[in-house]
VOBA-1610 file (N, C-alpha, C; in pm, whole numbers, padded with zeros to 5 digits, always signed):
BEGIN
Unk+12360+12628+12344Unk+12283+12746+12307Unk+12238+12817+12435Unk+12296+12938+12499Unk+12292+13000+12608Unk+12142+13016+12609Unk+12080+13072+12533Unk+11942+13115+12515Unk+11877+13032+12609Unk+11875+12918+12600Unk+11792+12805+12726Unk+11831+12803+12833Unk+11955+12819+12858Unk+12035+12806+12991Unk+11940+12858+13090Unk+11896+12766+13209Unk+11845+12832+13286Unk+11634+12832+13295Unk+11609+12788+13171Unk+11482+12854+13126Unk+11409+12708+13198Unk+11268+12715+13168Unk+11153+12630+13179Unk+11060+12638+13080Unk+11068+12480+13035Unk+11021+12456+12919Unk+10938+12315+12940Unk+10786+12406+12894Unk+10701+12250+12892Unk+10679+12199+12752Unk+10673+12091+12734Unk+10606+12007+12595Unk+10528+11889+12573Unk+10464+11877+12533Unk+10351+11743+12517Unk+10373+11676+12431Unk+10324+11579+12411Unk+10397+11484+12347Unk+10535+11449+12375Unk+10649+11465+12486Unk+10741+11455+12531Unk+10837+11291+12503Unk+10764+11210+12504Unk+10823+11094+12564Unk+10853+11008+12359Unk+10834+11082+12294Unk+10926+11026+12150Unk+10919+11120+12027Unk+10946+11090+11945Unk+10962+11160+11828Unk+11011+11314+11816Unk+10961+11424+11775Unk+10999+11507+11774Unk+11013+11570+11917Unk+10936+11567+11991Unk+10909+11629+12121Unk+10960+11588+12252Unk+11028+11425+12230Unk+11114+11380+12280Unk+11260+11469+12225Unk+11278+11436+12095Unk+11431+11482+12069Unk+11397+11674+12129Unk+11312+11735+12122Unk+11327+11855+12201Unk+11369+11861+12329Unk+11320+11733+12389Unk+11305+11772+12541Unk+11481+11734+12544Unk+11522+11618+12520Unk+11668+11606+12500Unk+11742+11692+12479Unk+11748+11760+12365Unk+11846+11918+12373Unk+11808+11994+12457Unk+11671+12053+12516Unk+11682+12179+12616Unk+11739+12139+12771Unk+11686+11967+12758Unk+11775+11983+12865Unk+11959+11952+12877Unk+12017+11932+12774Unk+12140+11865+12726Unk+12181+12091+12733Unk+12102+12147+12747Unk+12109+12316+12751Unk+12142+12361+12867Unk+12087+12270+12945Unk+12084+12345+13115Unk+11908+12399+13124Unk+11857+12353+13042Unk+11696+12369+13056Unk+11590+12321+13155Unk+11498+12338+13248Unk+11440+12248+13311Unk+11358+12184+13202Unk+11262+12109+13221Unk+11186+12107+13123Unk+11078+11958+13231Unk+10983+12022+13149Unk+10850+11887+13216Unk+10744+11883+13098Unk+10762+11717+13088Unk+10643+11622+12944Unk+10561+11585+12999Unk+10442+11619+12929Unk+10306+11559+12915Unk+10308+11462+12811Unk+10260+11327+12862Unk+10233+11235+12768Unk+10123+11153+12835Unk+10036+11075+12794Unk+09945+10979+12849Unk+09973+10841+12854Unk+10088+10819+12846Unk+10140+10649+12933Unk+10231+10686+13063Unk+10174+10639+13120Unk+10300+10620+13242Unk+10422+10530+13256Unk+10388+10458+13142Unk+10583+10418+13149Unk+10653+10447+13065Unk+10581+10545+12930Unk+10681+10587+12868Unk+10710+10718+12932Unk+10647+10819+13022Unk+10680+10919+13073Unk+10813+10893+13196Unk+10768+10761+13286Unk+10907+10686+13343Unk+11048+10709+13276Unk+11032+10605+13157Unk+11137+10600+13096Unk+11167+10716+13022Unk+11123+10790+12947Unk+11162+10921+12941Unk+11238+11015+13029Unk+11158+11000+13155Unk+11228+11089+13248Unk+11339+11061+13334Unk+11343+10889+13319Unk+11512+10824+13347Unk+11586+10890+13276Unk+11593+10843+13138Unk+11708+10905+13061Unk+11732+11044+13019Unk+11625+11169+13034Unk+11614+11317+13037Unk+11736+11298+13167Unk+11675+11275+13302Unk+11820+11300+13409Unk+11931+11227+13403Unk+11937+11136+13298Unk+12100+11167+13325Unk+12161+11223+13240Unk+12091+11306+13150Unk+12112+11385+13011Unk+12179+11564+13094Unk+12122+11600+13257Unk+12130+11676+13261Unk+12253+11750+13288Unk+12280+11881+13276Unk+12471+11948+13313Unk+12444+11968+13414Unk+12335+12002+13497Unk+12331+11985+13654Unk+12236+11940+13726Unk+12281+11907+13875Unk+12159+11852+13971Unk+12051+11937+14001Unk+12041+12053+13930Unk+11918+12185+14020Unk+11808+12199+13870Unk+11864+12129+13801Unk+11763+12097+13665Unk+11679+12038+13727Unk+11521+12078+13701Unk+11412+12018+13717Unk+11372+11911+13603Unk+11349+11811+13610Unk+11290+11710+13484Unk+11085+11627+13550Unk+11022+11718+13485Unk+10947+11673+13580Unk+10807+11580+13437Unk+10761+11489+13471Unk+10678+11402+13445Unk+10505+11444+13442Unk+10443+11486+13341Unk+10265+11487+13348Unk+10189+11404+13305Unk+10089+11314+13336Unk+10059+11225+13302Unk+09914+11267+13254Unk+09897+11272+13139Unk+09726+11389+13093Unk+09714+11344+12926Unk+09587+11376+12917Unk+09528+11352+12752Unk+09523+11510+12735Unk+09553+11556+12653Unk+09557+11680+12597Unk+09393+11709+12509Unk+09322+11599+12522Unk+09201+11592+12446Unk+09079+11598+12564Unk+09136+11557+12675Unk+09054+11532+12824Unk+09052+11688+12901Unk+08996+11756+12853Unk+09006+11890+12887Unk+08995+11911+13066Unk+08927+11876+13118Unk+08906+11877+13255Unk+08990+11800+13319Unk+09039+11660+13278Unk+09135+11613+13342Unk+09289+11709+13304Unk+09332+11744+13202Unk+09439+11805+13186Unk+09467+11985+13246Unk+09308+12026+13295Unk+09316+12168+13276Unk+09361+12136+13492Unk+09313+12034+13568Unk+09351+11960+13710Unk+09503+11947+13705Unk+09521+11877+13609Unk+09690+11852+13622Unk+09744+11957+13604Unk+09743+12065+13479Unk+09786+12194+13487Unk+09769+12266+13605Unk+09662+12283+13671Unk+09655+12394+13798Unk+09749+12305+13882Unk+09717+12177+13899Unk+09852+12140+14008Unk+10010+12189+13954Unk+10051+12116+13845Unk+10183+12173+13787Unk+10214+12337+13823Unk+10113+12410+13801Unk+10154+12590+13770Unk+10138+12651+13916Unk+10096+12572+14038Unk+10103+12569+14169Unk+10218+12569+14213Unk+10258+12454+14168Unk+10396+12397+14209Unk+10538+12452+14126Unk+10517+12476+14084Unk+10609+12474+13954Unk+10601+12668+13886Unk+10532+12693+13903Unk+10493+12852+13789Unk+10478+12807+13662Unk+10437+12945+13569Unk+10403+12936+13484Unk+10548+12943+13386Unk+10547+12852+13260Unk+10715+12802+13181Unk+10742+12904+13096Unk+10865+12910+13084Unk+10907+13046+12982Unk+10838+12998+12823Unk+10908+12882+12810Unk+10858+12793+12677Unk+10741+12714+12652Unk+10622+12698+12605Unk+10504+12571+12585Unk+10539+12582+12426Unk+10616+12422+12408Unk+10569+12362+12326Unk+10492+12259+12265Unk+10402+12289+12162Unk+10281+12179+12172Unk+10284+12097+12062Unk+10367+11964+12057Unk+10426+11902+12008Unk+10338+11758+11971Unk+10267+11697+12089Unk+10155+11605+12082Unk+10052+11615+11946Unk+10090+11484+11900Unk+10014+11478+11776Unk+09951+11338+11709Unk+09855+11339+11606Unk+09836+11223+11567Unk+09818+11200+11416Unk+09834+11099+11368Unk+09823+11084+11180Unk+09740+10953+11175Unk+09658+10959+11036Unk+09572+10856+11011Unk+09565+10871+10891Unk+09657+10844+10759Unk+09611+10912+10641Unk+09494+10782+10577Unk+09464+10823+10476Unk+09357+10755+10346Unk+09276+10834+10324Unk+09206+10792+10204Unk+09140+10849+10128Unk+09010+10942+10202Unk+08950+11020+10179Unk+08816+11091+10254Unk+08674+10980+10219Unk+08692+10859+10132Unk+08572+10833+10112Unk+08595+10706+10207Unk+08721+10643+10211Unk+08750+10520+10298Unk+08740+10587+10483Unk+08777+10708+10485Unk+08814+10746+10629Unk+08641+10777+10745Unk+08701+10651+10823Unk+08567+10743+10935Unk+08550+10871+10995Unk+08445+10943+11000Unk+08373+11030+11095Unk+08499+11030+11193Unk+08478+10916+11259Unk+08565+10954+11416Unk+08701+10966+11399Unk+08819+10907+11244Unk+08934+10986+11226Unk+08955+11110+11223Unk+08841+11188+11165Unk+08829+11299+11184Unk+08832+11400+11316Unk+08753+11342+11329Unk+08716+11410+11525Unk+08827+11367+11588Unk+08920+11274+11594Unk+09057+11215+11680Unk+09164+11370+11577Unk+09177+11384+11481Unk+09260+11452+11441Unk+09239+11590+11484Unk+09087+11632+11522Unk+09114+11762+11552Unk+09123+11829+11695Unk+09058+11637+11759Unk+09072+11678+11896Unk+09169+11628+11942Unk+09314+11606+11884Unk+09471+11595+11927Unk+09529+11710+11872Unk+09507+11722+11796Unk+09611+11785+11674Unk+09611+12010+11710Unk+09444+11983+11692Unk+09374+12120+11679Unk+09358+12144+11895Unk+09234+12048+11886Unk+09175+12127+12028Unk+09328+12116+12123Unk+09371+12013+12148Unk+09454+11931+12213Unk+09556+12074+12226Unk+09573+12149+12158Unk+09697+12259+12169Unk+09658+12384+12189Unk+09471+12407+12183Unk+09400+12492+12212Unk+09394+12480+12387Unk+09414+12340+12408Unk+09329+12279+12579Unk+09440+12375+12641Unk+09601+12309+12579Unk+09725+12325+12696Unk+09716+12461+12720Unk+09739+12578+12562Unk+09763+12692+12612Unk+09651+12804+12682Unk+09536+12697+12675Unk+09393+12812+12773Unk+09466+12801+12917Unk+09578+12756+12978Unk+09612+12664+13100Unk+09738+12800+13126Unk+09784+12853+12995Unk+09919+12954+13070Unk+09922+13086+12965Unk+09830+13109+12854Unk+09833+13248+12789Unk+09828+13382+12916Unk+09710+13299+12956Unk+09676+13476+13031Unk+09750+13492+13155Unk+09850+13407+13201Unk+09925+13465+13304Unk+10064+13478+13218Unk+10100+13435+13049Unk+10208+13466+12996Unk+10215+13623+12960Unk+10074+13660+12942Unk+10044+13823+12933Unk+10059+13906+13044Unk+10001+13875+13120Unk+10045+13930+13243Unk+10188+13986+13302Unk+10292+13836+13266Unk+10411+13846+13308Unk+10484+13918+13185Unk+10417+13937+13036Unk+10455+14030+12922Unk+10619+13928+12898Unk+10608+13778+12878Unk+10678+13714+12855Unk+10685+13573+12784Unk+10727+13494+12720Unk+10705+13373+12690Unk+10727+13328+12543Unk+10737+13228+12552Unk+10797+13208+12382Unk+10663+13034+12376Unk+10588+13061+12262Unk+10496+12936+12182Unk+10529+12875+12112Unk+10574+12736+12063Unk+10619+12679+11974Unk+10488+12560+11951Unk+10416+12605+11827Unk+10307+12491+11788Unk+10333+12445+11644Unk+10365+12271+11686Unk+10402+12219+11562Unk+10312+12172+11488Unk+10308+12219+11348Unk+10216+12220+11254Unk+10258+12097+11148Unk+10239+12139+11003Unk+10321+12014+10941Unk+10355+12046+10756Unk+10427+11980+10711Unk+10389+12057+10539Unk+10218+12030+10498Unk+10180+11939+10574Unk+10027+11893+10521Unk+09945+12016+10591Unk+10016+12109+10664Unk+09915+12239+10768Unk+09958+12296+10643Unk+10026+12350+10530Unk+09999+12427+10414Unk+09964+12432+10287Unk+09988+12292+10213Unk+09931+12260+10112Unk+09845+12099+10158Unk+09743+12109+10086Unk+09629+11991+10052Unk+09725+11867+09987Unk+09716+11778+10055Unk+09817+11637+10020Unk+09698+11569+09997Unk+09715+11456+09912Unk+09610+11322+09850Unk+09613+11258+09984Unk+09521+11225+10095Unk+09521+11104+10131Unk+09567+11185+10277Unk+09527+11270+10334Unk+09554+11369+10450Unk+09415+11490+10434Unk+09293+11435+10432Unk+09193+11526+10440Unk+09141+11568+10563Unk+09189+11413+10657Unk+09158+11465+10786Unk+09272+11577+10854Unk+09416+11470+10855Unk+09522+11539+10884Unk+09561+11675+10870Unk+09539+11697+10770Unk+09563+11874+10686Unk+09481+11917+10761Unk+09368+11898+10732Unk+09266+11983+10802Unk+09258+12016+10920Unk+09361+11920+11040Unk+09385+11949+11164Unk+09495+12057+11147Unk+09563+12008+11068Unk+09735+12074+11095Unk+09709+12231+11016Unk+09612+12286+10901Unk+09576+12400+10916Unk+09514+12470+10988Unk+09462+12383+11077Unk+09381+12484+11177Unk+09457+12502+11290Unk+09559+12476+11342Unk+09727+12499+11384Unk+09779+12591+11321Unk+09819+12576+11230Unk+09828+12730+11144Unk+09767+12882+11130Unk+09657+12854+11104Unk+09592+12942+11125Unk+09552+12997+11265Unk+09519+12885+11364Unk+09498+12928+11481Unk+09614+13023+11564Unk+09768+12956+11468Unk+09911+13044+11509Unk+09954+13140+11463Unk+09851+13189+11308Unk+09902+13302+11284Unk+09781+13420+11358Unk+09698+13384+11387Unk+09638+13483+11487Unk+09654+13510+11673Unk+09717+13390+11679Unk+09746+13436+11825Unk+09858+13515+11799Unk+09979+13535+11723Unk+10067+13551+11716Unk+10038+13676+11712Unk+09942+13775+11620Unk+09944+13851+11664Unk+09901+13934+11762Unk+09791+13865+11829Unk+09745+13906+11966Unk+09856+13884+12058Unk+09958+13779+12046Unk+10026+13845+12205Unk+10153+13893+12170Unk+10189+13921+12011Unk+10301+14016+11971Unk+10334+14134+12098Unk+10235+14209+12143Unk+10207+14321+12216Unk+10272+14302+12336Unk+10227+14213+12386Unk+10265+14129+12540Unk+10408+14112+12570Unk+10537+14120+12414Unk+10619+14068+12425Unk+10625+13875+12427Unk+10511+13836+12365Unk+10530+13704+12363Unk+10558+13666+12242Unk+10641+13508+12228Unk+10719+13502+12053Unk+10622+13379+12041Unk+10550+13333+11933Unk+10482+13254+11902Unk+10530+13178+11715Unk+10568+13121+11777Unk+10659+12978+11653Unk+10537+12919+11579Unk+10547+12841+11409Unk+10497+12780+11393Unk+10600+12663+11311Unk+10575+12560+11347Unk+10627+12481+11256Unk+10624+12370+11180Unk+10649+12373+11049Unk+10604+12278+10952Unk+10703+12150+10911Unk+10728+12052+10989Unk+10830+11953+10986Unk+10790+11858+10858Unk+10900+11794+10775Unk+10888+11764+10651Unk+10813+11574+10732Unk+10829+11464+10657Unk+10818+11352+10695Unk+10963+11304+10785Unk+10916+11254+10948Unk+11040+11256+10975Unk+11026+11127+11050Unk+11166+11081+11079Unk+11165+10981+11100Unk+11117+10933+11261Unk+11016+10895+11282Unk+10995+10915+11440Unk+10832+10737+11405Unk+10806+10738+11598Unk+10696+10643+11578Unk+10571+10662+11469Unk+10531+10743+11509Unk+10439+10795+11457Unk+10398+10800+11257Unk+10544+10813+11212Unk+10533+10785+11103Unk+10528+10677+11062Unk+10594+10540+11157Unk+10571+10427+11103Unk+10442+10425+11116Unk+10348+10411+11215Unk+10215+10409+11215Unk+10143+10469+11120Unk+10208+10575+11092Unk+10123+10657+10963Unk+10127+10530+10828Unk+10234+10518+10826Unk+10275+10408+10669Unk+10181+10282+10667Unk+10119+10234+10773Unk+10024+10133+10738Unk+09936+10141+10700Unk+09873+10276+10704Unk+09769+10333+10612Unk+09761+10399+10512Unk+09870+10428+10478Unk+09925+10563+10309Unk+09838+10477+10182Unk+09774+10544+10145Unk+09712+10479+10015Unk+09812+10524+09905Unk+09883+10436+09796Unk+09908+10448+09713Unk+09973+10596+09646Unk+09904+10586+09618Unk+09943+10738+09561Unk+10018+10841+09691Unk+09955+10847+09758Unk+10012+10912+09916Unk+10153+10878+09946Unk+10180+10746+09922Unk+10322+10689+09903Unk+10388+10744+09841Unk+10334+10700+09670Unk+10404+10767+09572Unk+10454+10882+09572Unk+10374+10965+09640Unk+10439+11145+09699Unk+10494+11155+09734Unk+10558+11047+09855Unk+10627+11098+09942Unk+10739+10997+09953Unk+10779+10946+09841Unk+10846+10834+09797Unk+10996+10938+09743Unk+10998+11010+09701Unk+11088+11084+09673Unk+11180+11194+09793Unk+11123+11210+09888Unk+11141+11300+10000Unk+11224+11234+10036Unk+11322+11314+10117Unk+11429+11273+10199Unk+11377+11225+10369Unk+11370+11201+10441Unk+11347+11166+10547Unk+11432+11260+10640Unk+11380+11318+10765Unk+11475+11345+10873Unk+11487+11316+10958Unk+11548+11314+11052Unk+11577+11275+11194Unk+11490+11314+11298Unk+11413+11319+11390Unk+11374+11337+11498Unk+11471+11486+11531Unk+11583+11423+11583Unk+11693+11510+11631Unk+11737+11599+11569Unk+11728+11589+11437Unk+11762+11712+11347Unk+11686+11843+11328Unk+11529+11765+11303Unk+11442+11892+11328Unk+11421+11923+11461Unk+11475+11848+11587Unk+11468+11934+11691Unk+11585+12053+11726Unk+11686+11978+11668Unk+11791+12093+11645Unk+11766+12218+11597Unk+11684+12228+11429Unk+11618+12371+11336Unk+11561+12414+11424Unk+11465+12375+11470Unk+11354+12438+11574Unk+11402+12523+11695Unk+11499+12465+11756Unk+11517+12528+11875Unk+11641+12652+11810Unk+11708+12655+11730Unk+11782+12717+11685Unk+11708+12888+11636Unk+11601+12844+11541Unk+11521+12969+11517Unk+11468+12957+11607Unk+11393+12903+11704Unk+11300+12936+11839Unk+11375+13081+11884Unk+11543+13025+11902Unk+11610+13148+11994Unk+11633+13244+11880Unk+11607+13247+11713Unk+11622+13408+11636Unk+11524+13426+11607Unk+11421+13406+11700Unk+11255+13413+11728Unk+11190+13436+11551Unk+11235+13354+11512Unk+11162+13321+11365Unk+11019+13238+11409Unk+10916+13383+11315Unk+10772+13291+11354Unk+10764+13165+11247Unk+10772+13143+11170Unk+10780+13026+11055Unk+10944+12963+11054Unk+10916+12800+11084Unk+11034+12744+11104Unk+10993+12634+11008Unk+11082+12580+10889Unk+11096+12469+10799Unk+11200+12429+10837Unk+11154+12317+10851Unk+11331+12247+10901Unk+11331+12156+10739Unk+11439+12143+10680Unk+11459+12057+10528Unk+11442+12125+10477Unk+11526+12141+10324Unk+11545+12207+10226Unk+11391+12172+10164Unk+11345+12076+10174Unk+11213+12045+10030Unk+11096+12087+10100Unk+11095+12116+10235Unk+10990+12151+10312Unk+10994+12338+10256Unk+11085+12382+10246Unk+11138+12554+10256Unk+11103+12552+10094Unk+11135+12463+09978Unk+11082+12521+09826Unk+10951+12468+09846Unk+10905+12361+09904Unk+10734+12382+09885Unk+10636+12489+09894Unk+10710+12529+10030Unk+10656+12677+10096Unk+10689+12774+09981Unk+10785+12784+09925Unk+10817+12929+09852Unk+10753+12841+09717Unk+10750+12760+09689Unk+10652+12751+09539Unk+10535+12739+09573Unk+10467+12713+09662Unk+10285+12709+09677Unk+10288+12899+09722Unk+10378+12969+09779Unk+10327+13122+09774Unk+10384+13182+09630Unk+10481+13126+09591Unk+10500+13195+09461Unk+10428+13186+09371Unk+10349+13029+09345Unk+10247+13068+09220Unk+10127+13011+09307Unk+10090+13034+09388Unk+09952+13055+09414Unk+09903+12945+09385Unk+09774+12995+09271Unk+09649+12884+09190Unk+09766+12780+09116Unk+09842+12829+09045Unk+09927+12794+08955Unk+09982+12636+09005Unk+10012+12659+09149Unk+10060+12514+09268Unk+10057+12401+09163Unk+09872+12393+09224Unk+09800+12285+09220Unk+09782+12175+09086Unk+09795+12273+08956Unk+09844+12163+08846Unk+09965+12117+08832Unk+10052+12178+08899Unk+10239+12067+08928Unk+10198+11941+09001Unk+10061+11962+09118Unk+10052+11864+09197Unk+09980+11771+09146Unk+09880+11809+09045Unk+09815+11739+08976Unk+09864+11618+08887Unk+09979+11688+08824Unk+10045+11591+08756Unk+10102+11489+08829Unk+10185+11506+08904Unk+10243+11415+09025Unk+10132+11313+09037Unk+10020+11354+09057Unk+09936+11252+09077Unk+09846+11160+08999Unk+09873+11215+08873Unk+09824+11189+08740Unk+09966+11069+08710Unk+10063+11048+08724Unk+10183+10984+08710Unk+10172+10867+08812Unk+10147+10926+08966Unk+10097+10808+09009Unk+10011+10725+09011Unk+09846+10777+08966Unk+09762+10730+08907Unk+09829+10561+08800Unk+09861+10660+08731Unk+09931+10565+08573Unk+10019+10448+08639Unk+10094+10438+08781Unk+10158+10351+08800Unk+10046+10243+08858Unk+09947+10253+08889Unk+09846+10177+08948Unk+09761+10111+08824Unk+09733+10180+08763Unk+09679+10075+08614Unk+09776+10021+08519Unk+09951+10078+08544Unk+10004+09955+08449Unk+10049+09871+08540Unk+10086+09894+08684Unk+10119+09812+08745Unk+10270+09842+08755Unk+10348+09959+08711Unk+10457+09963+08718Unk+10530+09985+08860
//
């Protein structure tokens, strides 16, 4: 995909799941590209196998080692990086976290971890390169959101609630730096197959399962493929999966109407918990 050839592209969360399989294609593009993650040996090993992924030696693959939640430590590492380095054609803000269960089982502080990864965490990176992306009247945003950033899921009160305020926070920047010439992405990835979801599954209450017991699963690599594909036909809303794209068009097509289809679903799973089926 020529579109990357050449470009600079940062992302967080870099070193697995979705944001790994990104960093893999842009640079498998001829992309530079440099991950923020907060281990230092998965950013190592990441950045072993990113270079030998690359089509040439003048590809930059460069390594950040930062909490996206540590505002002062990450906003240090950024001024060093944008010193050294300039400011990236691409920030994608990919770094994320899940904790589902119920709102009456879930602590206070799941809450506050979801909004200060999910929400602030993508607020921290881009206070670090908006106003010199305006300046230069250039740049493309990609902030990954989730199907739980548009409809209310059983057992994701914290989660949703992070991943809409990603949403929302993307449909208003979007139009503030429309002007600038800047393209600002949002995207809602179905359940996919990456770490993070296993970790999610040790906590799914029941019914939460049951929801998502029917869904197809995707690849890491697949939705990094959708993504970068509309990134370059600068589509602001990106669904990668067919069941992710009719959710969206049936929660705007009937509105109020949604929520008793969902009801039932859950009224069915309910019923499998008291017969035991």
């Amino acid at each position: 995909m020529e579109y990357f050839t050449g470009k600079f592209a940062f992302i967080t969360g870099g070193t697995s799941g979705i944001g790994y399989a990104l960093a893999e294609k842009l640079v498998q593009q001829g992309c530079h590209v440099a991950i923020l993650a907060r281990h230092a040996e998965m950013l190592e090993s990441a950045v072993i196998s990113l270079v030998k992924l690359r089509i040439n030696e003048q590809q930059n693959i460069i390594p950040i080692q930062a909490d996206v939640v540590k505002r002062d430590e990450l906003n240090s590492k950024l001024e060093e990086f944008i010193t050294q380095y300039g400011i990236p054609d691409i920030v994608i803000n990919c770094a994320g976290v899940a904790h589902p269960g119920t709102f009456s089982a879930l602590k206070p502080e799941i809450f506050d971890w979801m909004m200060d990864v999910n929400y602030f965490g993508t607020v921290n990176v881009l206070k670090n390169f908006v106003s010199a992306m305006q300046k230069r009247r250039s740049g493309t945003i990609v902030n990954i959101s989730s199907i739980a950033g548009f409809i209310g899921l059983y057992g994701y009160t914290a989660y949703g609630a992070s991943k809409f305020a990603v949403s929302g926070f993307s449909d208003a920047l979007r139009s503030e730096l429309k002007p600038y010439g800047i393209q600002v992405s949002v995207v809602f990835p179905p359940d996919t197959q990456t770490p993070q979801l296993e970790y999610e599954s040790q906590f799914k209450p029941f019914i939460t399962k049951e929801l998502s017991s029917s869904t197809n699963l995707m690849s890491s690599e697949k939705v990094a493929e959708i993504i970068l594909k509309q990134v370059a036909q600068k589509k602001y809303i990106i669904i990668p999966g067919s069941e992710g794209k009719l959710l969206y068009f049936l929660h705007n097509l009937l509105g109020g109407k949604f929520y008793p289809l969902l009801d039932i679903i859950i009224r069915l799973a309910i019923k499998k918990i008291k017969f035991g089926t």
